[in-house]
C-alpha positions as a Python dict, from the first residue, in 0.01 Angstrom:
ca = {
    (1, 'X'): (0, 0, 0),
    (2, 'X'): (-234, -262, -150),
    (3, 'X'): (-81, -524, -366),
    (4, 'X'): (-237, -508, -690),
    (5, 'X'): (-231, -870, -747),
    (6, 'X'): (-530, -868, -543),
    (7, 'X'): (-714, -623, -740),
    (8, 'X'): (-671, -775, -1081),
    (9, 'X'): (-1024, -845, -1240),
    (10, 'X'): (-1126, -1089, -1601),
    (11, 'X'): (-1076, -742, -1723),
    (12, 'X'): (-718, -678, -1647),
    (13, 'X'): (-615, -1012, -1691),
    (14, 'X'): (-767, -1010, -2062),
    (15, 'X'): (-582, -643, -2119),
    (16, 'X'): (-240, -840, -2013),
    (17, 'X'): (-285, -1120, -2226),
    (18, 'X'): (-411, -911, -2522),
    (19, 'X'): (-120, -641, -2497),
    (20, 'X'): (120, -991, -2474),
    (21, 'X'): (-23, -1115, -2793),
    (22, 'X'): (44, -761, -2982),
    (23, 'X'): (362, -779, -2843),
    (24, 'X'): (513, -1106, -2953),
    (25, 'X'): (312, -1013, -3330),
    (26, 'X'): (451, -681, -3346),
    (27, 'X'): (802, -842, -3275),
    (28, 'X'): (771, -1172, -3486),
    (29, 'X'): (619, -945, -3763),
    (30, 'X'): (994, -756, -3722),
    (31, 'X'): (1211, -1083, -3704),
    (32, 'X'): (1067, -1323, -3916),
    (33, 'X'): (771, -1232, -4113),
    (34, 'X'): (1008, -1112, -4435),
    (35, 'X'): (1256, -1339, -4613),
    (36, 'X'): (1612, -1251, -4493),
    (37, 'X'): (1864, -1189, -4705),
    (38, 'X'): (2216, -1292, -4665),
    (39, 'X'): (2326, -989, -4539),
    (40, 'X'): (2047, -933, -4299),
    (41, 'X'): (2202, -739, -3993),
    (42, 'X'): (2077, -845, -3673),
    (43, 'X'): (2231, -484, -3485),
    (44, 'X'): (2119, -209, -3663),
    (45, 'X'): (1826, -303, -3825),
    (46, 'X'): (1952, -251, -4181),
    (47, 'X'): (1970, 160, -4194),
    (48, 'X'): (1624, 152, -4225),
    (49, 'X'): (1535, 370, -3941),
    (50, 'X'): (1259, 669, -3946),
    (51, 'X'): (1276, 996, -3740),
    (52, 'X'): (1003, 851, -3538),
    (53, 'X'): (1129, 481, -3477),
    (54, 'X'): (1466, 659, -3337),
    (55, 'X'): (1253, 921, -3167),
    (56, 'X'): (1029, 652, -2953),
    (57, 'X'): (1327, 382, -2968),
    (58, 'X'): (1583, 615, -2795),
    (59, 'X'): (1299, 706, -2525),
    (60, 'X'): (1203, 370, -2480),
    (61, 'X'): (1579, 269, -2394),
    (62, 'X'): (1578, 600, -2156),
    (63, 'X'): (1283, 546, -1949),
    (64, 'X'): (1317, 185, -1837),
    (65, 'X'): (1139, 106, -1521),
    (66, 'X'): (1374, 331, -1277),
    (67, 'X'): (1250, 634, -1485),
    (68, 'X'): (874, 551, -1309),
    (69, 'X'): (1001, 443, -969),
    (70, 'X'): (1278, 678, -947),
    (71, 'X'): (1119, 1017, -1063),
    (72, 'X'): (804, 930, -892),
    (73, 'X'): (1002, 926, -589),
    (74, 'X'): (1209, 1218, -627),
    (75, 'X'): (915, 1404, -725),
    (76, 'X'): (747, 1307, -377),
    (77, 'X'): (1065, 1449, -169),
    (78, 'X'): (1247, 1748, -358),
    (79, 'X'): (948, 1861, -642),
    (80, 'X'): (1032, 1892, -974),
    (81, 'X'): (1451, 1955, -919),
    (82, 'X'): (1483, 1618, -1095),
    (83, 'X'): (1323, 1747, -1461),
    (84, 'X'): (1663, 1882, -1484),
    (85, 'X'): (1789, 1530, -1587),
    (86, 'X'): (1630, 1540, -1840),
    (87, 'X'): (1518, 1887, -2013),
    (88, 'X'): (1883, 2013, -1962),
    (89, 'X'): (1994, 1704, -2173),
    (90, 'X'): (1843, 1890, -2464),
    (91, 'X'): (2211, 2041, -2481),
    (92, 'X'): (2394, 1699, -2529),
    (93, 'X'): (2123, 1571, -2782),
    (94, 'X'): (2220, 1856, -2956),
    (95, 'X'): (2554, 1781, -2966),
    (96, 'X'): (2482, 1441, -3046),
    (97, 'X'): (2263, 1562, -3332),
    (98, 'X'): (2466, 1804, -3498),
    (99, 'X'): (2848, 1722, -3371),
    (100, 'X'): (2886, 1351, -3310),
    (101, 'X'): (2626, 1185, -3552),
    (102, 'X'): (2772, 1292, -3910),
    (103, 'X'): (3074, 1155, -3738),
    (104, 'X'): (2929, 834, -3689),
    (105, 'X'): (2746, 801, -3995),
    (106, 'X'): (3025, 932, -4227),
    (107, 'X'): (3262, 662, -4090),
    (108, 'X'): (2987, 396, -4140),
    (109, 'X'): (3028, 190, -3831),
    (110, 'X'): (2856, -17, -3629),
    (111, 'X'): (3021, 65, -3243),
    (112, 'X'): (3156, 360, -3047),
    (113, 'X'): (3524, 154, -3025),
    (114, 'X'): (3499, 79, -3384),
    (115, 'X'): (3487, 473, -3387),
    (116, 'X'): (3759, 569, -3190),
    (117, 'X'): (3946, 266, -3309),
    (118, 'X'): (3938, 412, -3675),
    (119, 'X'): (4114, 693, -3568),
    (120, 'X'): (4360, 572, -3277),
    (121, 'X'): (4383, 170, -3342),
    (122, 'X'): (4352, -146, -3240),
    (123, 'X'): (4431, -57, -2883),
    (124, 'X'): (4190, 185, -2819),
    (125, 'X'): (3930, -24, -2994),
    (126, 'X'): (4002, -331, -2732),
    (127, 'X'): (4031, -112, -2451),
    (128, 'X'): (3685, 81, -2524),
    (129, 'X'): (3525, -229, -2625),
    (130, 'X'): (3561, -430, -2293),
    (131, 'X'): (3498, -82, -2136),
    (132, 'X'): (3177, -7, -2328),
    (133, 'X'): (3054, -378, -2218),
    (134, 'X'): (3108, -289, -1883),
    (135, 'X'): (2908, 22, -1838),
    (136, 'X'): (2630, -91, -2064),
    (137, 'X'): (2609, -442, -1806),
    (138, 'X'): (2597, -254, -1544),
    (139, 'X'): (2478, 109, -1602),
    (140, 'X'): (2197, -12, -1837),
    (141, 'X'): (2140, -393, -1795),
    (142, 'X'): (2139, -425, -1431),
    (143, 'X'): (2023, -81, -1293),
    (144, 'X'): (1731, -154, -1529),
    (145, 'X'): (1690, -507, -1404),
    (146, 'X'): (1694, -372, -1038),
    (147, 'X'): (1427, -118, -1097),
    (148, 'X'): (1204, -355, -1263),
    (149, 'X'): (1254, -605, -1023),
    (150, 'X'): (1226, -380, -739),
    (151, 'X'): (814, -310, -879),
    (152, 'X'): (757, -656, -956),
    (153, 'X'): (865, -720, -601),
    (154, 'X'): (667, -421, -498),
    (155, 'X'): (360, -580, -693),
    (156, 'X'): (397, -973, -626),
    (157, 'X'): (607, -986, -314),
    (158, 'X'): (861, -1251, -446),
    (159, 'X'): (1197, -1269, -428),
    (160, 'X'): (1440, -1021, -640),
    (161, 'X'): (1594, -1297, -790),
    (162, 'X'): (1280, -1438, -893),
    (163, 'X'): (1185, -1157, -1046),
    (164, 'X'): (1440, -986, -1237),
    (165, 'X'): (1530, -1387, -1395),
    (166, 'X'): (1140, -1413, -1484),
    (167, 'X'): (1179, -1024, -1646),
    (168, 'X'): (1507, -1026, -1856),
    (169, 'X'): (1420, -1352, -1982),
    (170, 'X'): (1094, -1228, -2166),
    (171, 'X'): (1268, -878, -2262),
    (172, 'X'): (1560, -1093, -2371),
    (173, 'X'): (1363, -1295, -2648),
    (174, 'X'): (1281, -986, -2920),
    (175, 'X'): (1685, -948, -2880),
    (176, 'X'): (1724, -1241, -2951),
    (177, 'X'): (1512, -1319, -3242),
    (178, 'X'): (1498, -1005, -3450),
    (179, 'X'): (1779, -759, -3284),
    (180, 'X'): (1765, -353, -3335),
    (181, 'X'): (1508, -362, -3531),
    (182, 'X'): (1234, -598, -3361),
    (183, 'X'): (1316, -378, -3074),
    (184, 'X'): (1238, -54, -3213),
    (185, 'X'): (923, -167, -3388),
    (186, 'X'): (800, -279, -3014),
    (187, 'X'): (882, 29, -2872),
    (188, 'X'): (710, 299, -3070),
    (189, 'X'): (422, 74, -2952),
    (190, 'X'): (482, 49, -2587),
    (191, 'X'): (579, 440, -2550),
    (192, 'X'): (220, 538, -2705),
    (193, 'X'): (116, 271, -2457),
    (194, 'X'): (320, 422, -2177),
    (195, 'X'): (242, 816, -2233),
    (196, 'X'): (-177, 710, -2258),
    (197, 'X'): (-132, 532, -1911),
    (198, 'X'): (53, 773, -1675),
    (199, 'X'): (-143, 1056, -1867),
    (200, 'X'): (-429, 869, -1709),
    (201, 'X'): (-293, 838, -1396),
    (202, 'X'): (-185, 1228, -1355),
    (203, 'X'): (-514, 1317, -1478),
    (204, 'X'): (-729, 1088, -1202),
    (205, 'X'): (-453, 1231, -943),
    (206, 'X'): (-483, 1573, -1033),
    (207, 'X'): (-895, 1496, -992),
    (208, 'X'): (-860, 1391, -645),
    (209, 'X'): (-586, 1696, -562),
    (210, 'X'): (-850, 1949, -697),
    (211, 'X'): (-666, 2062, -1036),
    (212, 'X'): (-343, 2218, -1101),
    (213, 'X'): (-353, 2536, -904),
    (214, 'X'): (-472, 2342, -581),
    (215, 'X'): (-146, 2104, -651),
    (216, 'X'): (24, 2387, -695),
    (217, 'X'): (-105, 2567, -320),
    (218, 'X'): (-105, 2239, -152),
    (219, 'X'): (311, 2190, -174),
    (220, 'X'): (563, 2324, -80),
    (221, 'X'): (682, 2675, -307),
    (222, 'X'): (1067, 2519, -319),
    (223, 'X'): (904, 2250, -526),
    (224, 'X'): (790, 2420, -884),
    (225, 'X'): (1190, 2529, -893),
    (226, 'X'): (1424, 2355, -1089),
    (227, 'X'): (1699, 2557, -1006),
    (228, 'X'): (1795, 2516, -634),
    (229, 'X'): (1937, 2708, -446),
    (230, 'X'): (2381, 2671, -353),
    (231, 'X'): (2268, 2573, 7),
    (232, 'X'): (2020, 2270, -97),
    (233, 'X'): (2182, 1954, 45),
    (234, 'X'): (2050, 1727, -189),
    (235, 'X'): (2092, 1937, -527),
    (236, 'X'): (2210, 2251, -572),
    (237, 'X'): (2247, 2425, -895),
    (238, 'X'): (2629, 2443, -914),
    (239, 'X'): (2626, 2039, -868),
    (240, 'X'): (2386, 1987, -1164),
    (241, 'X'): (2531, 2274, -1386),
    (242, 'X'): (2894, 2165, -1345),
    (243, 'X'): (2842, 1763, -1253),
    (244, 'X'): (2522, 1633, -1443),
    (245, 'X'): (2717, 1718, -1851),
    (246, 'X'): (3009, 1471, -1721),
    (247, 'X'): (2715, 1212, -1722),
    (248, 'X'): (2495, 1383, -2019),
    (249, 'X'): (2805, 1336, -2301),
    (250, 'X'): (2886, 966, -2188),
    (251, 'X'): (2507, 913, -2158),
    (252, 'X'): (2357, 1056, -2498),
    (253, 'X'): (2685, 1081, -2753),
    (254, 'X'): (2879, 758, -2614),
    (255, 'X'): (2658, 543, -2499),
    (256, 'X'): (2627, 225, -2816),
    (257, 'X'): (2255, 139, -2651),
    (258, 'X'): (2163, 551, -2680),
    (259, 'X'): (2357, 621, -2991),
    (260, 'X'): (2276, 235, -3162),
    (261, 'X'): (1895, 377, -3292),
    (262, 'X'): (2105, 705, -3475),
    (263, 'X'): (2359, 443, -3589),
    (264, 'X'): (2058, 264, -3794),
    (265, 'X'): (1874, 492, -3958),
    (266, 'X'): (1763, 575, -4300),
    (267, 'X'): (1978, 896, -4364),
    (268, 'X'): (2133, 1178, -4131),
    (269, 'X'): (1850, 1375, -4168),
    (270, 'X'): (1605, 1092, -3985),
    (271, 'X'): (1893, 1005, -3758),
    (272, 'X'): (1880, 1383, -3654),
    (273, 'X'): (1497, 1486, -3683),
    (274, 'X'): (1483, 1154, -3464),
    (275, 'X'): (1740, 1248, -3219),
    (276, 'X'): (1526, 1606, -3178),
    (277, 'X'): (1198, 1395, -3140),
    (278, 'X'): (1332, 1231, -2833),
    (279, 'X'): (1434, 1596, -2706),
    (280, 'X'): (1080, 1680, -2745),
    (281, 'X'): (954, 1380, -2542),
    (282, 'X'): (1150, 1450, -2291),
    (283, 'X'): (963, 1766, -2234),
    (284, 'X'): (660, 1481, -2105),
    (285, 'X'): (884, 1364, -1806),
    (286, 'X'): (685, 1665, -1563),
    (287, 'X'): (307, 1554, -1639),
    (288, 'X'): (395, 1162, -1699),
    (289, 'X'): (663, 1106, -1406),
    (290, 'X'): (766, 1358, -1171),
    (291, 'X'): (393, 1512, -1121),
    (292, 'X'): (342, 1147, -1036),
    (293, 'X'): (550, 1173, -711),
    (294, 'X'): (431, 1568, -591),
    (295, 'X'): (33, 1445, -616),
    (296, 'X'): (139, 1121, -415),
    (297, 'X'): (299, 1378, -189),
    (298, 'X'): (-26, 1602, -190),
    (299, 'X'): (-254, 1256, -119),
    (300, 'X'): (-36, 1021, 104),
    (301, 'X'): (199, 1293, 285),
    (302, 'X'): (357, 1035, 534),
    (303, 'X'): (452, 733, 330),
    (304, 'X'): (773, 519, 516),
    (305, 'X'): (967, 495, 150),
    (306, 'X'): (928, 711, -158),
    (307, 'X'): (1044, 508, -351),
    (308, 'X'): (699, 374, -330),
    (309, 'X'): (532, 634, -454),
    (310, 'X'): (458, 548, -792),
    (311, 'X'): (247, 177, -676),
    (312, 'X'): (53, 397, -398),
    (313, 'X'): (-93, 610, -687),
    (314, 'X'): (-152, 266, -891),
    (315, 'X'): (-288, 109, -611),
    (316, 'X'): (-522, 369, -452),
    (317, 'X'): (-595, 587, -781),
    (318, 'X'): (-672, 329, -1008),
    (319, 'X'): (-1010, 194, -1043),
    (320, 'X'): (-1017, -220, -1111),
    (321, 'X'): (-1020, -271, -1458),
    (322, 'X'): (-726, -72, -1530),
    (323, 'X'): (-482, -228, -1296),
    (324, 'X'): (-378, -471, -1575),
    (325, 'X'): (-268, -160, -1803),
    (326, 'X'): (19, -126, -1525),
    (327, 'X'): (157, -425, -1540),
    (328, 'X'): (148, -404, -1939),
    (329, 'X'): (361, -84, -1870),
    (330, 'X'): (584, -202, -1665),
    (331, 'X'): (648, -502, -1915),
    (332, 'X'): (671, -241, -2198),
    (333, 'X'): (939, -28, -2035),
    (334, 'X'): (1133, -302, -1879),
    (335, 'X'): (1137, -484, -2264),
    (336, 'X'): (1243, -105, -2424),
    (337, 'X'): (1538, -38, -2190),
    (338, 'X'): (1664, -412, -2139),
    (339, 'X'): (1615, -541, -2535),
    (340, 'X'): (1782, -207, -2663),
    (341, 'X'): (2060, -303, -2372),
    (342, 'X'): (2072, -637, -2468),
    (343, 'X'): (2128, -563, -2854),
    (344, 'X'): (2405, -311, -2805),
    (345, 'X'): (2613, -546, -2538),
    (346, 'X'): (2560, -789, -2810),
    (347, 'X'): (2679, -534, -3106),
    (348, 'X'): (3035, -450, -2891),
    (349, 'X'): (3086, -780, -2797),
    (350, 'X'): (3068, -936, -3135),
    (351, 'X'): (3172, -683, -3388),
    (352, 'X'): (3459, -517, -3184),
    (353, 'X'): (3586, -879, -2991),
    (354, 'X'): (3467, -1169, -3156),
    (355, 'X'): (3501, -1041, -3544),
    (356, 'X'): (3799, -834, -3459),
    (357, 'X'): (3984, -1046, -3243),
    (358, 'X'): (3872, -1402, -3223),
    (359, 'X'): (3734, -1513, -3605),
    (360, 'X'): (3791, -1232, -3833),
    (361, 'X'): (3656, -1490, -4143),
    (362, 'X'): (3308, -1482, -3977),
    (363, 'X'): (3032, -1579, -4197),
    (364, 'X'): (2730, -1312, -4137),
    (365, 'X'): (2513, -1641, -4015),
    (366, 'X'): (2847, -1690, -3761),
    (367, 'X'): (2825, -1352, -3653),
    (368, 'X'): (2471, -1347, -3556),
    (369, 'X'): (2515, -1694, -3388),
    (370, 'X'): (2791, -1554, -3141),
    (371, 'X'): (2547, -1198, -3102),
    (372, 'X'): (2274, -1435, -2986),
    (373, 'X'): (2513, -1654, -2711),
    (374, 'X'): (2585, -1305, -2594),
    (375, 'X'): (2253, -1210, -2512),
    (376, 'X'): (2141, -1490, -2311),
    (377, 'X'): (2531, -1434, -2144),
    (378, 'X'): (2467, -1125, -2050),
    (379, 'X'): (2057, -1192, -1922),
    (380, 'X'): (2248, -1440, -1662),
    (381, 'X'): (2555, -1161, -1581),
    (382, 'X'): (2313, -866, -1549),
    (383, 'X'): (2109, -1100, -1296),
    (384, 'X'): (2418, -1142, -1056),
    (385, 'X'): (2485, -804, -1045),
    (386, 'X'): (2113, -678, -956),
    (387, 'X'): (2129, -898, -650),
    (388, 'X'): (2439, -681, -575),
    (389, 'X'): (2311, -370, -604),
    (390, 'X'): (2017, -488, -434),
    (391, 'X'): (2222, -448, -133),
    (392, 'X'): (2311, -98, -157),
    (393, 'X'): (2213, 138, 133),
    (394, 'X'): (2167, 417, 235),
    (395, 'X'): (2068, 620, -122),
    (396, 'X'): (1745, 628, -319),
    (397, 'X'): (1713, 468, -580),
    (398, 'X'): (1764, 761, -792),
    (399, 'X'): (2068, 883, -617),
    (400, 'X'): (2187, 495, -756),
    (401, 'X'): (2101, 526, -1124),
    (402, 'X'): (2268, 862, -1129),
    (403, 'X'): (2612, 804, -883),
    (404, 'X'): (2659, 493, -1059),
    (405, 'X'): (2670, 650, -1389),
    (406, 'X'): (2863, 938, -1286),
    (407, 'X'): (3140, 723, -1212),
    (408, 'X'): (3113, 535, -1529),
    (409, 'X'): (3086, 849, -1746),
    (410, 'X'): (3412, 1054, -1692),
    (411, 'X'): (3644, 864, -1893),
    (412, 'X'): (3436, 848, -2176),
    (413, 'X'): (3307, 1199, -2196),
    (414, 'X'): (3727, 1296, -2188),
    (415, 'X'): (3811, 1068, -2471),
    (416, 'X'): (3503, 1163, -2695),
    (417, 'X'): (3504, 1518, -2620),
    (418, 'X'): (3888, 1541, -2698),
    (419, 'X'): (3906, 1323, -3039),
    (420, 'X'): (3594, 1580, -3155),
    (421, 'X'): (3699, 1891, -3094),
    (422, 'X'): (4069, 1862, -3093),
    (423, 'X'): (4276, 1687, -3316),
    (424, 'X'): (4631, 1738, -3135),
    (425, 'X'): (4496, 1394, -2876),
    (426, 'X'): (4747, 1130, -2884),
    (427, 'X'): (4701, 775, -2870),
    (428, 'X'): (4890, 760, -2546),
    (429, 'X'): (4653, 1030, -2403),
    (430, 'X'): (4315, 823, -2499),
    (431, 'X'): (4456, 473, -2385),
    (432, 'X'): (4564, 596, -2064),
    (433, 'X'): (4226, 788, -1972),
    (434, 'X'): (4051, 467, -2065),
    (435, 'X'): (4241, 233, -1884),
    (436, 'X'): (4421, 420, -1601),
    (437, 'X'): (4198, 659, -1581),
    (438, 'X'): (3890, 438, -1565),
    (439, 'X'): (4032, 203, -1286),
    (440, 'X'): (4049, 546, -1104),
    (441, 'X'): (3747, 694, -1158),
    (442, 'X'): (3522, 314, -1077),
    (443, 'X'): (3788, 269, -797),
    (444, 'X'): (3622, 607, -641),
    (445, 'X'): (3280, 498, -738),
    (446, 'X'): (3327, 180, -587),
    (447, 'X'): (3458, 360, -241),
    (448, 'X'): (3160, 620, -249),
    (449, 'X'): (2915, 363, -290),
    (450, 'X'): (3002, 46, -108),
    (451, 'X'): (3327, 99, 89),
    (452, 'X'): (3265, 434, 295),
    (453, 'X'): (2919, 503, 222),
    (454, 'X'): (2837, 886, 218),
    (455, 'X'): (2537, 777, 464),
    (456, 'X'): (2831, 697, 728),
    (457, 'X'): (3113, 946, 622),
    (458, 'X'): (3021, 1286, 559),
    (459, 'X'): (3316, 1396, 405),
    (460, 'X'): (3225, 1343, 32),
    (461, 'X'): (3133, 1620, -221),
    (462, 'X'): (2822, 1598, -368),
    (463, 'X'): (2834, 1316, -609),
    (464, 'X'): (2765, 1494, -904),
    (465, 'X'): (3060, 1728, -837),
    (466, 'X'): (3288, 1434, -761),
    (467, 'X'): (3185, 1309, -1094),
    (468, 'X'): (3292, 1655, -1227),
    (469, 'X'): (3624, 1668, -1030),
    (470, 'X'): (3727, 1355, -1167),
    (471, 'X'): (3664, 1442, -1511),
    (472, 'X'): (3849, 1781, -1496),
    (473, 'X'): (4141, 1600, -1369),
    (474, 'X'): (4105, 1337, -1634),
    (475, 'X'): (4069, 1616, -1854),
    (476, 'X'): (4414, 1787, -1802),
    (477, 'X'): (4611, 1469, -1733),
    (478, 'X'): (4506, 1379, -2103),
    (479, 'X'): (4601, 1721, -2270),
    (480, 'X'): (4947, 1735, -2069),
    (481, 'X'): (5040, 1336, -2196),
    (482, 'X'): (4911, 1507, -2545),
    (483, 'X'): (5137, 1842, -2512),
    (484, 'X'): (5437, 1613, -2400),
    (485, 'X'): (5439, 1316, -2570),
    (486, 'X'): (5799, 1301, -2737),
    (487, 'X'): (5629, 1001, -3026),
    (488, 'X'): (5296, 1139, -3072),
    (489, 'X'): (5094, 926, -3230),
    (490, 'X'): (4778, 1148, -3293),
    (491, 'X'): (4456, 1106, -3587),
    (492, 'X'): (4542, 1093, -3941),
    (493, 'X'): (4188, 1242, -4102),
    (494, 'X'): (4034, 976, -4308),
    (495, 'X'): (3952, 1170, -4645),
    (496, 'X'): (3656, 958, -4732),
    (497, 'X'): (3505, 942, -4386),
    (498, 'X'): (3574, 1396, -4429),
    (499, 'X'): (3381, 1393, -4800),
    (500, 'X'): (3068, 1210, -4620),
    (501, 'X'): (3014, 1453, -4328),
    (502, 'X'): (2682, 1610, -4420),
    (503, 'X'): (2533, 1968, -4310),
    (504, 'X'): (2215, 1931, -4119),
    (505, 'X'): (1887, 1990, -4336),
    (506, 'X'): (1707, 2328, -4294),
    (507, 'X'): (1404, 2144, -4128),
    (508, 'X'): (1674, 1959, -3845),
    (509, 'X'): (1774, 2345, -3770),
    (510, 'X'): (1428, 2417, -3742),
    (511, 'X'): (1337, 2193, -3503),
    (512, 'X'): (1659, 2273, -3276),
    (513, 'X'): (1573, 2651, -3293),
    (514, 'X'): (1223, 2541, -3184),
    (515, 'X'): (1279, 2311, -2919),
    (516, 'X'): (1562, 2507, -2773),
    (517, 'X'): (1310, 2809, -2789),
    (518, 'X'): (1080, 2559, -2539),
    (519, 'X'): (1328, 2503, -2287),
    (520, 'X'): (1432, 2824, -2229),
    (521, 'X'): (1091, 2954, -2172),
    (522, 'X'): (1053, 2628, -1960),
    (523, 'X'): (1363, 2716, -1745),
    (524, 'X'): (1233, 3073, -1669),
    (525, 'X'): (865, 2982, -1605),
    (526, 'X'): (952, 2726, -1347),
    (527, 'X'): (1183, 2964, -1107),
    (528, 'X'): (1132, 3238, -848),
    (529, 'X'): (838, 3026, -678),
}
């Protein structure tokens, strides 16, 4: 693989510097350009939110550099198996949409503990906050640090910890300065920016391959299924039916740095419309991403690591000129996935810990002091932790991103999924799932990942299905502590948070109906090959 460095013409070099300049406008133009008002709130961008913001902000947060390395790479070795990830999510943005979100918005908060702690206490508030800060440090801060430190390493052979300081130290500044919505403004940008550049680089690919239907004749048959079948080692369709919605709930109704953009906007309606936008882009992740990896596959068949899939197109495929458009990608994911990460570590940490616990009097200019400390706190944590994951072995990278969060997820989607959808959960039930039940379920993450290494000991299940297994035992060790508590102390429904809940506008049904329409007839055209 040629390093690109080398490559890099006046031209590039004056693309980078331009799209650098747009950047820091686009985001100074957000933080500073309008007098702020006393109440100016640095987390959630002052409800003012549009469909399409939430749409492109949401994505941006989702793709993150592991989205291009990772998928790329899967692509190359298993075909399109790994679209599942994300046009089967379409289900759990739906529940986000229509469930969880007039939830949220009706009870006007800023955090997921705030949430829960409205309805079970201080308790579960603490215990979900300090959990919450842990999965979005590691599940979003450092996997997405790693991945973009892994390219740049890939690009400029330095050192990871060069890199990934140098990287969450630029992405860290629009945090810090103008918060949600300095971040979202950047990031309808830079996905435009992102979908015109891998478009490019499909289309050049798919050039050199001959066109779709020589693609097509030129792989393997197993690769245009998404649906695998029970025997596939790596996934099979019971492991991703049963495993991947453990991950899905925590992921897209849980998560503060997913759920943060519905949190701000205007009204339910764009909250919703915007959380059906992203639903839609995700339908992009075949052409932009994985078709990425299966041309690489078609062009450079015998390449030592897949994982470097995605720079061998850049490198090869890419005439000078346009290598500096890369690099601007790679900055605009990397600043989409780590700001949005940044801002909701920094939400948690200050509204649910520092206002609730430590100085409930704080002045609003207080309270976006201590939300700026944390960001630069966590760009130095998030940095110790990527040089710990760098020395994983033995699993891709996207076998990383997903086991990790698997692990994270089954507490969460237990606690979240109970409190919505039934109202006998105890306190006791939700406390102990979160704390007990977390040390368990990272305890076996922990094992699988670093201690006996699947690579070494054969024994484990698939990792998806241990993710499932320990959230069906969660599960039922919740509703028995529920059924059996002698001093249940269960939800008392809030009748103001009750008379907000809104019904979803005819066109948010529309769109559903429409999109869900898509996927089906997605699903059934891409099996049986």
């Amino acid at each position: 693989m040629g390093n690109i460095v080398e490559r890099l013409t006046s031209l590039d070099y004056f693309i980078v510097i331009a799209y650098l300049i747009i950047l820091i406008i686009i985001g100074y133009r957000a933080s500073f350009s309008k007098k702020k008002s006393d109440d100016e709130n640095l987390f959630l961008a002052n409800k003012s939110l549009n469909w399409s913001s939430i749409g492109f902000n949401m994505w941006g947060t989702n793709v993150g550099p592991s989205m291009l390395l990772a998928f790329a790479s899967i692509g190359y070795s298993t075909g399109i198996v790994a679209v599942n990830f994300d046009w089967y999510a379409f289900i759990f943005l739906f529940l986000l949409a229509i469930v969880f979100a007039p939830k949220y918005l009706a009870a006007k908060v800023s955090t997921m503990p705030e949430f829960m702690g409205n309805r079970y206490g201080d308790s579960t508030q603490n215990i979900l906050a300090w959990y919450a800060l842990v999965k979005i440090l590691i599940s979003w801060l450092s996997l997405g640090l790693f991945a973009g430190g892994f390219l740049v390493r890939q690009i400029l052979g330095i050192p990871m910890w060069q890199s990934v300081t140098v990287l969450v130290a630029f992405a860290g500044l629009f945090t810090f300065f103008g918060g949600l919505k300095a971040i979202a403004k950047v990031n309808v940008f830079q996905m435009i920016l992102l979908i015109a550049v891998s478009l490019s680089l499909m289309l050049l690919g798919l050039h050199k391959v001959g066109g779709i239907s020589a693609l097509y004749h030129k792989t393997p048959a197993h690769f245009w299924n998404l649906i695998q079948p029970a025997s596939d080692p790596k996934y099979p369709w019971y492991a991703i039916l049963l495993g991947y919605p453990v991950a899905a709930v925590a992921f897209f109704c849980t998560d503060q740095s997913m759920v943060q953009s519905v949190l701000g906007a205007r009204n339910l309606k764009q909250g919703q419309l915007g959380v059906s936008f992203i639903g839609w882009l995700k339908i992009l992740s075949l052409p932009l991403f994985i078709g990425t990896g299966i041309i690489c596959y078609v062009l450079f068949p015998n390449l030592k690591d897949p994982n470097e899939a995605y720079m061998t197109m850049v490198t090869s495929l890419f005439p000078p000129g346009m290598n500096g458009l890369v690099i601007v990608v790679l900055i605009a994911v990397l600043v989409g996935t780590i700001g949005s990460s940044l801002n909701s570590l920094s939400t948690v940490f200050t509204m649910d810990i520092y206002v609730k616990k430590i100085n409930p009097e704080a002045s609003n200019k207080q309270i976006i002091r201590m939300g700026r400390w944390t960001v630069v706190a966590g760009c130095v944590f998030a940095v110790v932790v990527v040089l710990a994951i760098d020395s994983i072995k033995g699993l891709n990278l996207f076998d990383v991103f997903q086991s990790v969060l698997g692990f994270i997820a089954p507490p969460l989607s237990v606690v979240f999924l109970l409190t919505v959808f039934w109202k006998r959960t105890t306190r006791k039930a939700v406390n102990f799932t979160l704390s007990i039940g977390s040390i368990l379920s990272l305890g076996t993450g922990v094992t699988y990942l670093w201690i006996l290494p699947p690579s070494e000991y054969p024994f484990w299940p698939h990792y998806l299905m241990l993710s499932f297994f320990i959230f069906a035992g969660l599960l039922i060790i919740a509703i028995l502590i529920s059924l059996f508590d002698r001093t249940p102390s269960i939800y008392t429904i809030n009748e103001e948070h009750e008379s907000n809940i809104e019904k979803p506008d005819r066109a948010v049904w529309i769109s559903w109906i429409a999109l869900a329409i898509v996927m089906v007839a997605l699903y059934i055209f891409f099996n049986g090959h």
